[in-house]
C-alpha positions, -999 to +999 in steps of 0.1 A: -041+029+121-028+006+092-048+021+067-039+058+078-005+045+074-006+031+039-028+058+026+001+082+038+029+060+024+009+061-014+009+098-013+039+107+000+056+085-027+034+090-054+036+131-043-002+132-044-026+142-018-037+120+006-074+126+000-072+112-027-068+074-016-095+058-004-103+023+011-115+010-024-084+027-046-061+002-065-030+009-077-041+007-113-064+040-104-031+053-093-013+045-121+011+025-102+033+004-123+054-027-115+081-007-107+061+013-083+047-014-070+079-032-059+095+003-046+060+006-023+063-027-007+096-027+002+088+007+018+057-007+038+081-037+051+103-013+065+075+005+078+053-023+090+081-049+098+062-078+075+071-096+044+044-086+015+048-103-021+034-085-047+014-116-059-004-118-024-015-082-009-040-076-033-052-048-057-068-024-031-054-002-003-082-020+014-068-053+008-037-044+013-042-030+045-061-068+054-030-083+043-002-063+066-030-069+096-026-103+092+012-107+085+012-083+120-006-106+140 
């Protein structure tokens, strides 16, 4: 559920299709900058209701998703 959320988050901000994201994409295949980055965070702590530092959550959608599961818990 986490992972169909933050897939959907990345393409509805980066106005791409969702297909597109996978497990293993980062936000370098993106082409997420820092500015990006930031925006996209604060958006999933809205969405998910837990504190994510851009240091910590990881390079992945995969390991972001890990990350927010864990905050959630």
């Amino acid at each position: 559920m986490t992972l169909e959320k933050v897939i959907a988050l990345l393409a509805d901000h980066l106005d791409i299709d969702a297909s597109e994201i996978t497990e293993e994409t980062t936000f370098e295949d993106l082409g997420v900058d820092s500015l990006d980055t930031v925006e996209i965070l604060m958006e999933m702590e809205d969405e998910f209701g837990v504190e994510l530092k851009p240091g910590e959550v990881g390079k992945s959608v995969k390991e972001v998703v890990a990350y927010i599961d864990s905050k959630a818990e």
